[in-house]
C-alpha positions as CSV (number, residue, x, y, z in Angstrom):
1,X,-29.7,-15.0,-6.6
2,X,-28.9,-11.5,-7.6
3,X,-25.7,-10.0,-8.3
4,X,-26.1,-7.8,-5.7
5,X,-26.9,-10.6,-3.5
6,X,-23.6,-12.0,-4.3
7,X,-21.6,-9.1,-4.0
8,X,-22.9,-8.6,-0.2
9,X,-22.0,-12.1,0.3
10,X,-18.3,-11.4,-1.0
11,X,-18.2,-7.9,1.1
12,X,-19.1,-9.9,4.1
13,X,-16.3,-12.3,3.4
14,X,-13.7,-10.3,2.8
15,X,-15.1,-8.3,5.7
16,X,-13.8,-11.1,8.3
17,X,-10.0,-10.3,7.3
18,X,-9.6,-7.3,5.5
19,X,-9.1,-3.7,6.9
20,X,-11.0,-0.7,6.2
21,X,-9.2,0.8,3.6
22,X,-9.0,-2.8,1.5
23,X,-12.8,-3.1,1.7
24,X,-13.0,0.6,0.5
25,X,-11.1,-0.4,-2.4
26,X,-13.2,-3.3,-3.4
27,X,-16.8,-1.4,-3.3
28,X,-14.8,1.1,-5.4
29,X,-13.8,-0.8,-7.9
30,X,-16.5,-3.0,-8.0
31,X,-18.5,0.3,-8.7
32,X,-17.1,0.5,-12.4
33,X,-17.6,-3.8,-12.8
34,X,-20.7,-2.9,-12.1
35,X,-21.5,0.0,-13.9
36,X,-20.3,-2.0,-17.0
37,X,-22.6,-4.8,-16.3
38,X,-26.1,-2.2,-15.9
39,X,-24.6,-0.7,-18.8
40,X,-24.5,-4.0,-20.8
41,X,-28.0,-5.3,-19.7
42,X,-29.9,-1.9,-19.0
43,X,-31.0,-3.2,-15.6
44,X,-29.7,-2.8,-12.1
45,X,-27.5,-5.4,-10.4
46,X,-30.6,-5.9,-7.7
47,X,-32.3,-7.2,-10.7
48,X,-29.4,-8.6,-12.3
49,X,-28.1,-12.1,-11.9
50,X,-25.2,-14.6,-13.7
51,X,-28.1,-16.3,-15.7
52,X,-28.6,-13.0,-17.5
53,X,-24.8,-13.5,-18.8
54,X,-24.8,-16.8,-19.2
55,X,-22.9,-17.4,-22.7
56,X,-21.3,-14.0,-22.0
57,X,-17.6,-14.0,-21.9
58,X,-17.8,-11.4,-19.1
59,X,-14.3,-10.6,-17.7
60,X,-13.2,-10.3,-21.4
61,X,-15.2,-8.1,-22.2
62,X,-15.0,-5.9,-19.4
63,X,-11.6,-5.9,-20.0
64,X,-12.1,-4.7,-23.9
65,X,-15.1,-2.4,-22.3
66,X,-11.9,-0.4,-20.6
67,X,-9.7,-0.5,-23.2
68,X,-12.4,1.5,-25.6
69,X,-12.3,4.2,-23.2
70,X,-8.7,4.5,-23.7
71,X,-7.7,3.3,-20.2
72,X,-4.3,2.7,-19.1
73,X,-3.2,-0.7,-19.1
74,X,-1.8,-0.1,-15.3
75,X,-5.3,1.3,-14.5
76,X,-7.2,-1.6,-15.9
77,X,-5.3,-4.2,-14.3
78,X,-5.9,-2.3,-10.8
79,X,-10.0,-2.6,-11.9
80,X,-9.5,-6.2,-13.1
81,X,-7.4,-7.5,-10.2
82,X,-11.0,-6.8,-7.8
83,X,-13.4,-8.0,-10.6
84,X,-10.9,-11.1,-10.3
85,X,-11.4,-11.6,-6.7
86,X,-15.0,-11.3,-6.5
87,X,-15.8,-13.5,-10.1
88,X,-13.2,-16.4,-8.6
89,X,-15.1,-15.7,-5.2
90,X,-18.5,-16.0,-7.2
91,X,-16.9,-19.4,-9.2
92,X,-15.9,-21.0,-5.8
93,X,-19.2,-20.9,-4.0
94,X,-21.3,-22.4,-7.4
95,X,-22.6,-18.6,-8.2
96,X,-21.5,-18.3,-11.6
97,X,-19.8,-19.9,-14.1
98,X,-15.8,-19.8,-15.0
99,X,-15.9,-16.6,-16.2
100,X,-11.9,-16.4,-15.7
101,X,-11.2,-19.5,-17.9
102,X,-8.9,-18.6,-20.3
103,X,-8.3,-14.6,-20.1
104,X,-5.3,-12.7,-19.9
105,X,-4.8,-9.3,-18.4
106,X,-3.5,-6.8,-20.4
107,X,0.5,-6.2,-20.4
108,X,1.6,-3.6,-17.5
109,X,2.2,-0.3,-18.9
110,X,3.4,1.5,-15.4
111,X,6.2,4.1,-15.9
112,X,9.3,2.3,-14.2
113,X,9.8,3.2,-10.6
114,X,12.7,5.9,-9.7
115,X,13.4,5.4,-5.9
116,X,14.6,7.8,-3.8
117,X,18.6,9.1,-4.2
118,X,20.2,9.9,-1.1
119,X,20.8,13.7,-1.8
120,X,17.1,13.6,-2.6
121,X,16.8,12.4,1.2
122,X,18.7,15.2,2.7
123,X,16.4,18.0,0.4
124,X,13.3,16.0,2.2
125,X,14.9,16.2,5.8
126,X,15.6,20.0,4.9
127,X,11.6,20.8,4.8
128,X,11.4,19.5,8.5
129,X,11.4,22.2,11.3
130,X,13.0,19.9,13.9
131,X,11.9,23.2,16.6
132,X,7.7,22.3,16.8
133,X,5.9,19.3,17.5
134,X,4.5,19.2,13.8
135,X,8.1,19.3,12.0
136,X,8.5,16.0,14.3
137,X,5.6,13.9,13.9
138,X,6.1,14.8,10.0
139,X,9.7,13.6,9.9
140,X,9.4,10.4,12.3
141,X,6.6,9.4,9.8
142,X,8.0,9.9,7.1
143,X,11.4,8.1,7.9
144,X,9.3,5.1,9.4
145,X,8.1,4.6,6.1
146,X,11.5,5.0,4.5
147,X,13.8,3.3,7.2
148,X,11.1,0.3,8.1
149,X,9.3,0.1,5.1
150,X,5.8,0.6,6.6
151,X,2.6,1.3,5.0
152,X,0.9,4.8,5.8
153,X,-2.2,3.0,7.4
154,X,0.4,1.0,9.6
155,X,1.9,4.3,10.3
156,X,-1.6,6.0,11.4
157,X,-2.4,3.1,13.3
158,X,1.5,2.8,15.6
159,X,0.9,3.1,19.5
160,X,3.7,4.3,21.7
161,X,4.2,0.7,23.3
162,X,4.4,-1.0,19.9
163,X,7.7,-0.5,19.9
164,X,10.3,-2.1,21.6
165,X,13.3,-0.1,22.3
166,X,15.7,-2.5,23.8
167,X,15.5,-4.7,21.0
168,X,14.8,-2.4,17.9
169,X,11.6,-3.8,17.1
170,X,8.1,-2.5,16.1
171,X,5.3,-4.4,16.6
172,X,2.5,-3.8,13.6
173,X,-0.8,-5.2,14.7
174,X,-3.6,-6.0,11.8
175,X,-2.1,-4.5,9.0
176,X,-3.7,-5.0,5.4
177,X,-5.5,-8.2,5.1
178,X,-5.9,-7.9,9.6
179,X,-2.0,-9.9,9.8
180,X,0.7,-8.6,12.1
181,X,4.1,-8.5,11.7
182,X,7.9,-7.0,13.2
183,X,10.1,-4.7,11.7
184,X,13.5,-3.4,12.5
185,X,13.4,-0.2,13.6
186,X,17.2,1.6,13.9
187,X,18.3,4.0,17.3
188,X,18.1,7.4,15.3
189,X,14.2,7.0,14.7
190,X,13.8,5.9,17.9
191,X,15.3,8.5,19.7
192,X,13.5,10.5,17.2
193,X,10.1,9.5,18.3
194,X,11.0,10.0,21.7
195,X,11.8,13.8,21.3
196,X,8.6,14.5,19.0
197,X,6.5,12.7,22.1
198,X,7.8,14.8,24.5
199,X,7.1,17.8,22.4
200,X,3.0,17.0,22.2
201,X,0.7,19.3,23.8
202,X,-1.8,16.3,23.6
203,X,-1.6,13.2,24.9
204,X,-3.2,10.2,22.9
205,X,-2.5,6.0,23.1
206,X,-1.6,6.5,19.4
207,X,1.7,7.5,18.4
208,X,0.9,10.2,15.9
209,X,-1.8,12.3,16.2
210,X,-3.9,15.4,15.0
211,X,-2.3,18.8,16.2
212,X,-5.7,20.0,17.3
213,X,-6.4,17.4,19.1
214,X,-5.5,13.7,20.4
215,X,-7.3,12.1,17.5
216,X,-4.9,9.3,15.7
217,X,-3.6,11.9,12.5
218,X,-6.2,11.0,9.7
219,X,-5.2,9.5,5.9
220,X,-5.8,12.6,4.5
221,X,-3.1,14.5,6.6
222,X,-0.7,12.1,5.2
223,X,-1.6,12.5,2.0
224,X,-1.6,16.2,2.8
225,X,2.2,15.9,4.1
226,X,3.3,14.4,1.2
227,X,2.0,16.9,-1.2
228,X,3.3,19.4,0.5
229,X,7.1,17.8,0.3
230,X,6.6,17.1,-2.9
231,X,6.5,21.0,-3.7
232,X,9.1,22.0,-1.0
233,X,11.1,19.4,-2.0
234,X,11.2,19.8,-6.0
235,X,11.0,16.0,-6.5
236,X,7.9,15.8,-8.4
237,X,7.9,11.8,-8.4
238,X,7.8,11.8,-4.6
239,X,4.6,9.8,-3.1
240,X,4.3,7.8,0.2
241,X,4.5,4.3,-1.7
242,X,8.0,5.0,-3.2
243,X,9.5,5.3,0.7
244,X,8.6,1.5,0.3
245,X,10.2,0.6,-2.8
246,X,13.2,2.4,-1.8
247,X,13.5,0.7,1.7
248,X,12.9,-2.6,-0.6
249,X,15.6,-1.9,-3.0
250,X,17.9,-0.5,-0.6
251,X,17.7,-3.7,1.2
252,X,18.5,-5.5,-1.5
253,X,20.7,-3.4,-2.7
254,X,22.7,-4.2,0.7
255,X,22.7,-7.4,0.8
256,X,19.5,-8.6,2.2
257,X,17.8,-11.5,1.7
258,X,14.4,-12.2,0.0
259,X,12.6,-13.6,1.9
260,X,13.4,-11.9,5.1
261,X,12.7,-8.6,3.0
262,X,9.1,-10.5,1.9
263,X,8.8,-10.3,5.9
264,X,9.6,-7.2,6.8
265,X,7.2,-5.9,3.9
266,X,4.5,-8.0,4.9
267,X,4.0,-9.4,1.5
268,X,2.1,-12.6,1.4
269,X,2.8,-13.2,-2.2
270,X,6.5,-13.8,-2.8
271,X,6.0,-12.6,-6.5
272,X,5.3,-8.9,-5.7
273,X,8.6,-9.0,-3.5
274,X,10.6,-10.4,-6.5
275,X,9.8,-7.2,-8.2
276,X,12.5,-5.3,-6.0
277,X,14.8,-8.0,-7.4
278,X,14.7,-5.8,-10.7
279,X,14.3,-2.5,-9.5
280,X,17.7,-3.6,-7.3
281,X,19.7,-5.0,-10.4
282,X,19.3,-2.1,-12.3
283,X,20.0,0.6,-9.4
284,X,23.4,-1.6,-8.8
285,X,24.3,-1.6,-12.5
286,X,23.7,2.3,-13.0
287,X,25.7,2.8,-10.0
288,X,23.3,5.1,-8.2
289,X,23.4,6.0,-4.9
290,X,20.2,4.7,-3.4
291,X,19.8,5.8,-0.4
292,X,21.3,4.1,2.5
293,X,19.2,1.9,4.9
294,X,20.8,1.9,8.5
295,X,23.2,-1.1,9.4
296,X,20.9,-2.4,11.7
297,X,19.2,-4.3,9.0
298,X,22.7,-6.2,8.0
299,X,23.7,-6.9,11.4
300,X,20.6,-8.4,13.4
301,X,18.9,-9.3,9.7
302,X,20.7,-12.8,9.4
């Protein structure tokens, strides 16, 4: 069996459960595994296959492949965490040997994550005009990833009736990796959505959508948005992931509990929550002020 033979089989697994912009991820970074292997054997992976690297100790030295080229540690460990999936994929279903067996990733050289200070909040909610249907939409998505701690694909993908008013709750329906969850969603943001809906020329079964027309609002408008607060704004760290790991640490910051907080983030791995553990402890010991989640999240949290 070729390698490509086995990565189709992989795609079409991961296919079943995954969304979209996970299986864009994989074939992206799969691309460079890849490359390296062509690279290494001077033929294609439709002619490649596992025999031709039989005695090779392949993850390892894709791994020092990416260090030679001067790599960041946090960038190969993003490449190596896919080549990890689709090798232990490849291991489980008799395709290739152990190729794992043995080899560490390198250490994580990330800069330490600065969440968002409440005075930084205010200079955010300052670049918002409240007045047009745009300033709205912008605002309500931005705080629904601050004050819920949603992902901007769960975001894109919100329909009016996901949420629940009476009871605070949103609904997110096949997030990453297809699995739903709730969240607690507080009054302000709802009564903020309400206002931006009644200010949309367009009318569209999902929640935020394109100005120019009632298509859902795209990935690169949000990406878009948050460039542009980042300039208006001054605060030059500022990227739609940190609105995560500030609703994280603020939570814990407050008082919440772990594993209600691995719940509300839809983590499946209780190791990536226990990072805001850290990030928490340190906020709390520098005596920062974080910014402020909403009450709702210490009254009907427990």
């Amino acid at each position: 069996m070729t390698i490509k033979e086995t990565y189709d089989m992989f795609i079409r697994n991961r296919s079943v459960y995954c969304s979209p912009e996970t299986l864009r991820s994989y074939k992206g970074h799969l691309k460079v595994f890849f490359d390296f292997l062509e690279a290494e054997s001077g033929k294609g992976i439709g002619q490649l296959s596992f025999d031709d690297f039989k005695d090779a100790a392949l993850f390892g030295d894709f791994i020092i492949h990416l260090r030679k080229k001067n790599v960041k540690n946090v960038t190969i460990r993003s490449y190596c965490r896919i080549a990890k999936a689709y090798l232990r994929y490849c291991y489980q279903n008799d395709l290739c040997p152990d190729y794992l067996k043995g080899v560490r990733m390198p250490p994580d050289d990330s800069v330490p994550k600065v969440v968002l200070y409440s005075d930084e909040v205010k200079k955010i909610d300052a670049c918002f005009d409240m007045l047009t249907e745009k300033g709205r939409r912008n605002y309500c998505i931005f705080h629904l990833m601050l004050d819920c701690g949603l992902r901007s694909q769960e975001v894109r993908h919100l329909h009016y009736e996901d949420i629940d008013r009476e009871r605070n709750i949103i609904h997110i329906l096949e997030s990453k990796g297809c699995k739903s969850r709730i969240a607690l969603i507080p009054d302000f943001l709802i009564h903020e959505i309400d206002n931006y809906v009644l200010l949309r020329i367009q009318s569209s079964n999902m929640l935020f959508q394109s100005l120019r027309s009632s298509e859902p609002i795209t990935a690169d408008a949000v990406k878009h948005l948050f460039t542009k607060l980042k300039k208006e704004s001054g605060i030059k760290r500022l990227h739609a992931h940190l609105l995560r790991h500030t609703f994280a640490t603020s939570y814990l910051i407050g008082g919440g509990n772990l594993e209600f907080l691995r719940v509300f983030m839809g983590h499946s791995d209780y190791n990536v929550t226990k990072i805001y553990s850290q990030l928490a402890a340190e906020s709390k010991m520098l005596g920062v002020d974080v910014y402020h989640l909403d009450p709702i999240f210490f009254k009907k949290g427990y």
